[in-house]
N, C-alpha and C positions, 0 to 999 in steps of 0.2 A: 504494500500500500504506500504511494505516493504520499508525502506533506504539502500542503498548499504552497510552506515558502520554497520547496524543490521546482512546483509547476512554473508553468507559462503561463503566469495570472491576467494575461492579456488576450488571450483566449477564450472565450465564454466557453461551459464546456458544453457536451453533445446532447439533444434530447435524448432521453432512454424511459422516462417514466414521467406519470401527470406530476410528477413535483419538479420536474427540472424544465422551466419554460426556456431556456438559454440556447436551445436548438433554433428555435427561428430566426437567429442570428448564422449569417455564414461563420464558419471558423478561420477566421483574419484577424490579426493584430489589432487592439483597442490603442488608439492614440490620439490625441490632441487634435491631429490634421485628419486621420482616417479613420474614423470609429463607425460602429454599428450603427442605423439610425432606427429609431423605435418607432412602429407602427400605429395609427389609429389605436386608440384604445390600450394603447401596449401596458401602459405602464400599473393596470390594476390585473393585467394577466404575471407582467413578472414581478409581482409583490404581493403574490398571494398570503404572507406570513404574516400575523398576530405580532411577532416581535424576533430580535433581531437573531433568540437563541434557536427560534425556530428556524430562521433564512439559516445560520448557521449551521444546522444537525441537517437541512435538507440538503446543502452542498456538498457535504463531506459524506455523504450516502448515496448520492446521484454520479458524484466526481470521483468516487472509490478515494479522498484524498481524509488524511487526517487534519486533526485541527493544528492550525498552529502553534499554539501551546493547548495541548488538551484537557478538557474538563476533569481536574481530579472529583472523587466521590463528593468532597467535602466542602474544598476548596474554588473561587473562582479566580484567575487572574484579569480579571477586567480587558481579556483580550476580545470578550464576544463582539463588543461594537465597535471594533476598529477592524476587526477579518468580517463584518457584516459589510460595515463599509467599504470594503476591498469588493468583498463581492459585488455590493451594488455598481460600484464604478468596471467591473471585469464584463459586467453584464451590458454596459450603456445605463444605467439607470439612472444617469444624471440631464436627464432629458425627460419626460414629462408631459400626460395629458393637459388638457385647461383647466385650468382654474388652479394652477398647485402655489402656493405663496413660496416666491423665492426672490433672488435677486434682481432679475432682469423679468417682467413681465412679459414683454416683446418675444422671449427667447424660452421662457416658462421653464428656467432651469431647478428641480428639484435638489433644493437642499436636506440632507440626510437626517434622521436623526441624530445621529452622534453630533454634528456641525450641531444641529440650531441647539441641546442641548451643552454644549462647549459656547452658543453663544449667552446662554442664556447663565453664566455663570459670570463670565469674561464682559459680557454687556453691562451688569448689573455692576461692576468693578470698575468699570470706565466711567457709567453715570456717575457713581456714588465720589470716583476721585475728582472727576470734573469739577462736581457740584461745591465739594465739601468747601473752596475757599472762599464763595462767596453763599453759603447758609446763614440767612437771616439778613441777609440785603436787599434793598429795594431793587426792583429793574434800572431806576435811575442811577438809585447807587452804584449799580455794576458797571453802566455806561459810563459813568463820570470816571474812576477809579481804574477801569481794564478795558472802555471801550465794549471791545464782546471778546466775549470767556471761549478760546478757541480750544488753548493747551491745558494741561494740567501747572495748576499755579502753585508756590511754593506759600507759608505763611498765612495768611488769611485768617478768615474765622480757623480758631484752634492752633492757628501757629506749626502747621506741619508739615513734614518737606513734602513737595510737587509730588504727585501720584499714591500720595498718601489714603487708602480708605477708612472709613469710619465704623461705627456699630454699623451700620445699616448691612455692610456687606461680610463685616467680620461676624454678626451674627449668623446671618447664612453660611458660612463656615463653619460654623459649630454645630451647625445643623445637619450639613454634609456629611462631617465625622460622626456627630450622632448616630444617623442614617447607617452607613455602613458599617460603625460597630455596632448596634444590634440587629442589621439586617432586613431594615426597614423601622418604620417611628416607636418610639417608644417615649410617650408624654415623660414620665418620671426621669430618663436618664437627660432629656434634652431640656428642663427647669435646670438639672442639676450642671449641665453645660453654659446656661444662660447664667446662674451664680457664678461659675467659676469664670466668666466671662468678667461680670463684677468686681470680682475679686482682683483680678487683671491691673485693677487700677485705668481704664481706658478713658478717653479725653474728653470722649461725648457721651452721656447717654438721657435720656428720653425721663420726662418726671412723670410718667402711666407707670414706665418699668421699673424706673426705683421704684415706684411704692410696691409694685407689684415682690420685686426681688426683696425687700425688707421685710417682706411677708413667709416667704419662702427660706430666707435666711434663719428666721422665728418656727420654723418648722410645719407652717400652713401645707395641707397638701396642693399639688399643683391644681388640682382639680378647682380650687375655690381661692386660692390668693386673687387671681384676677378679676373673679366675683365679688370678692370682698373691697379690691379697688376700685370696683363702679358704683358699689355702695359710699364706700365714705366720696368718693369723689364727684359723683352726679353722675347725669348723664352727658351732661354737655362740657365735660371736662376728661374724658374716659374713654373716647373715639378718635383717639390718635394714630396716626401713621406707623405706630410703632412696631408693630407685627406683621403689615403687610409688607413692610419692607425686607422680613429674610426669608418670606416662607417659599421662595420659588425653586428651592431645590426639590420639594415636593412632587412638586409637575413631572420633576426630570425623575425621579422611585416610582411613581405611580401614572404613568402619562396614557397606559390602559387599562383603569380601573379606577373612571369618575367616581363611583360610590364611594371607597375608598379614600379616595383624594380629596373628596369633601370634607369626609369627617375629619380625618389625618389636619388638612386647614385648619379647622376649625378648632381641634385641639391644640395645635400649634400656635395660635392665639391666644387662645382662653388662659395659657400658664401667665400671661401678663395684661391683656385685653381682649375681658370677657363681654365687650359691649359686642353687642348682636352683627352692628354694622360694620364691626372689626373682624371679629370670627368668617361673616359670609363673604365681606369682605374680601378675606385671604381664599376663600373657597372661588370665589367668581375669576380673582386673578388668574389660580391657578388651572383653574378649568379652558379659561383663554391658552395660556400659556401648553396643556397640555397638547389640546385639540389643534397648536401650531405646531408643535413636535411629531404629532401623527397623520402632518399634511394633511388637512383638511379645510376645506375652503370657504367657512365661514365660523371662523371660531368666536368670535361675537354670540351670533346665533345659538351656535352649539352651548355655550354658558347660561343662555339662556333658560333654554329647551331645559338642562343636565340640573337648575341648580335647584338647590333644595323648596320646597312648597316653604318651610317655615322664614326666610328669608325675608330681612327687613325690604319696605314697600320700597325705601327711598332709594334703597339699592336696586330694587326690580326697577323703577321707573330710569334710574341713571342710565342701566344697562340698553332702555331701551332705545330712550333716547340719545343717545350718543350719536349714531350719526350726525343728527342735526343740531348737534351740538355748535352755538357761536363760538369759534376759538379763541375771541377777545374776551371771552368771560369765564373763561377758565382760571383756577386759581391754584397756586401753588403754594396754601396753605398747609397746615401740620394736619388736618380733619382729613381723616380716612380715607371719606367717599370724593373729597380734593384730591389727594392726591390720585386716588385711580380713577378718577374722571380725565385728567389733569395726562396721564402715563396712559392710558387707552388710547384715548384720541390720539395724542404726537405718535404715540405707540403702531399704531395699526394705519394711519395714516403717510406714514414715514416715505418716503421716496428715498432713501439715503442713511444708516442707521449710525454713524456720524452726526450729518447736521440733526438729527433728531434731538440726541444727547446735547446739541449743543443749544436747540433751541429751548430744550426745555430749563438747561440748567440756568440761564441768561433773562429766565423770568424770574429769578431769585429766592427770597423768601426759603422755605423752607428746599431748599435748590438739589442737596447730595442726594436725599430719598426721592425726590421725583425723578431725579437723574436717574436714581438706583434704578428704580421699578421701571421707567422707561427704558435705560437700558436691558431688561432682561425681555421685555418684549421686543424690541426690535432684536435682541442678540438673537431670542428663539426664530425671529421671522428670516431675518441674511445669515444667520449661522455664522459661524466662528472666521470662516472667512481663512484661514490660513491654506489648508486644503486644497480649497476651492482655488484661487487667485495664482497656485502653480502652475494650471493650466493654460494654454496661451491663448486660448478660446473661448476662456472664463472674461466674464466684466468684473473689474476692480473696484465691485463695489460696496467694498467691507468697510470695518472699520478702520482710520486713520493707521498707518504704520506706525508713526511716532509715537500714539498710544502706546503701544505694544513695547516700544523699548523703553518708558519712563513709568510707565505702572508699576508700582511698589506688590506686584504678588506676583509668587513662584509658577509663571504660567505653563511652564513646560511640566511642572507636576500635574497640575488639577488639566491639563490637555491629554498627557499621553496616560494616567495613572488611575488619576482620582473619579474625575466624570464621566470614563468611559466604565465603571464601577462599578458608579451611581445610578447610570439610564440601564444596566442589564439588573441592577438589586430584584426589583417587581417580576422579572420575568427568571431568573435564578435559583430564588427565595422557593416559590412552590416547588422544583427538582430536589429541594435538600441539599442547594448548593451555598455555601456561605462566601462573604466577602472577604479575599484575604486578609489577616491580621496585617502585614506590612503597612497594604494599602491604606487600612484601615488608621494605623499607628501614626500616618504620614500625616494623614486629613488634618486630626486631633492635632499633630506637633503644627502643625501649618493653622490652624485655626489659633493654637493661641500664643503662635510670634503674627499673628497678624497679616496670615497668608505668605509668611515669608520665611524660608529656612535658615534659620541664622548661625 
């Protein structure tokens, strides 16, 4: 039996059975200049698979090939969605019926899961460092003082050096590591992640979540510290941004299992913001976020259709009216259903997932976590962008390179290690397969130097 890294992965290989659609392709070299071109209808016959460990266990049964690092009993090396990836692009699958959300509209090129998941991590880290120097500035303010917020700026609000991220995306790091050390969410272990985040001594944080965390610190269970914050603190004081801003790693463990990912949201808030509008909040975001990771062509809709009956109204009504949303009245305040009014619309709206980040962060005000959450929507929508942009036939329409080299996080871990992981965890988890210790080990040390190996 062949290994896939022995083959001619540029080969799609032969039909022999209904699982292997890659026969309707001649057997010619896949290349930049010369590739397969995908038929009418192609691309829901060669993506017959639920997820990506399925695309995988079909290829290596159809190909007689092993896997490239193989599925121990117990063990998983986070290589399923990077040899999924391979496949998709061996086969042409980077071409696309209509309607697939990708890069170039005109050209309908199909970004992968593993991409829009890498972008939706890596996005959220560019909003968030964008944002963070001018958080709590007027739009005026930011004109007068930088003009428009192009780079990442050194100083500013918090005094921290250029491409520096804040809670909003270090939280989501903890959440990550969470996540693949117990193999999917566990409320109890990820309060006791957000304390030790605390403990950290970090530069910003949120006054929902202290109260919340001085609760939990006192031995409140996670279940009810964040109940007990909307009680002493009202309601109109207890619907902050501060939980939808990490919970988007969720999307990327759970991106085929809405039911799931609802609730998972919803618990993932309530450890520090249990107001209603917070909880569905994160549930709505992340429902978007999935339904873009699983290519689908109206993920708006779909959150709709998917989200919960009990679901505050003011939330159903934002949801619905978005489109016709005036973009002058948008606000980039700290209130919840602001910011993801605020992160939808530039979000899904986006021609460019760059200027997106830049326009929302240059409305100011509460600037890093709108940044944040809009960059993880557009990162899920153009994907990670690295991949993709080697191609000479690809449009260059990722994020800013220069981002990439002055971002203060270990991007080549959470690229090749970490989030290719994270998106196979959901589909793993059922086989009795667990998530490496290593990898695991990595997350955790990277989430509390602050994304960075030091």
């Amino acid at each position: 039996m062949r290994r896939i890294k022995d083959m001619d992965i540029t080969t799609p290989p032969h039909r022999d059975s209904d699982v292997n659609p890659g026969g309707n392709y001649p057997s010619v070299n896949y290349s930049a200049v010369n590739r397969p071109k995908p038929t009418s209808g192609h691309f829901e016959e060669l993506h017959p698979f639920h997820s990506d460990f399925e695309l995988v266990r079909a290829y290596q049964e159809v190909a007689d090939a092993e896997l490239r690092t193989p599925l121990q009993k117990h063990k998983s090396s986070g290589k399923i969605s990077v040899q999924a990836d391979q496949i998709r692009a061996t086969w042409g699958l980077e071409a696309s019926t209509e309607g697939t959300i990708g890069r170039d509209p005109t050209t309908r090129e199909l970004i992968t899961p593993l991409d829009r998941a890498k972008g939706i991590i890596i996005g959220q880290a560019y909003g968030d460092a964008l944002g963070r120097p001018v958080e709590f500035m007027s739009e005026d303010q930011i004109q007068q003082k930088y003009g428009r917020v192009t780079d990442f700026l050194g100083d500013g609000s918090h005094h921290q050096p250029a491409g520096t991220i804040t809670d909003d995306t270090n939280l989501a790091l903890y959440l990550v590591a969470s996540l693949l050390r117990n193999n999917g969410f566990d409320m109890d272990d990820y309060a006791d992640q957000i304390v030790a985040w605390f403990e950290s001594m970090p530069f910003d944080i949120g006054s929902t979540t202290l109260s919340s965390i001085d609760k939990l610190r006192n031995g409140v269970d996670p279940r009810e510290a964040g109940h007990q914050t909307v009680e002493e603190r009202g309601e109109y004081r207890s619907a902050g941004n501060g939980s939808i801003m990490r919970c988007a790693p969720l999307a990327i463990a759970y991106p085929d299992d809405l039911d799931t990912l609802q609730e998972v949201s919803r618990q993932s808030s309530e450890i520090t913001h249990a107001d209603p509008r917070c909880t569905h909040g994160c549930a709505a975001l992340n429902l978007v976020l999935a339904s873009i990771i699983r290519g689908r062509n109206d993920p708006l809709g779909i959150a709709l259709d998917e989200l919960s009956s009990d679901a505050p109204d003011e939330l159903v009504e934002l949801l619905e009216n978005l489109p016709d949303t005036d973009p002058e009245e948008l606000s980039n305040g700290g209130y919840v259903l602001d910011t993801l009014e605020t992160a939808l619309y530039i979000g899904l709206n986006a021609k460019h997932p760059g200027d997106a980040l830049i326009e929302a962060v240059n409305r100011g005000d509460d600037a890093d976590t709108v940044g944040a959450v809009t960059g993880a929507i557009v990162g899920a929508r153009f994907g990670d962008g690295k991949r993709l942009t080697e191609y000479a036939h690809k449009p260059n329409n990722s994020f800013p390179s220069r981002w990439e080299e002055n971002i203060r996080l270990d991007l080549d871990a959470y690229r090749e290690r970490i989030i290719p992981s994270l998106l196979e965890l959901g589909q793993v988890a059922p086989e009795g397969i667990t998530c490496s210790d290593s990898i695991a080990m990595e997350a955790q040390t990277l989430a509390e130097n602050d994304g960075q190996l030091e």
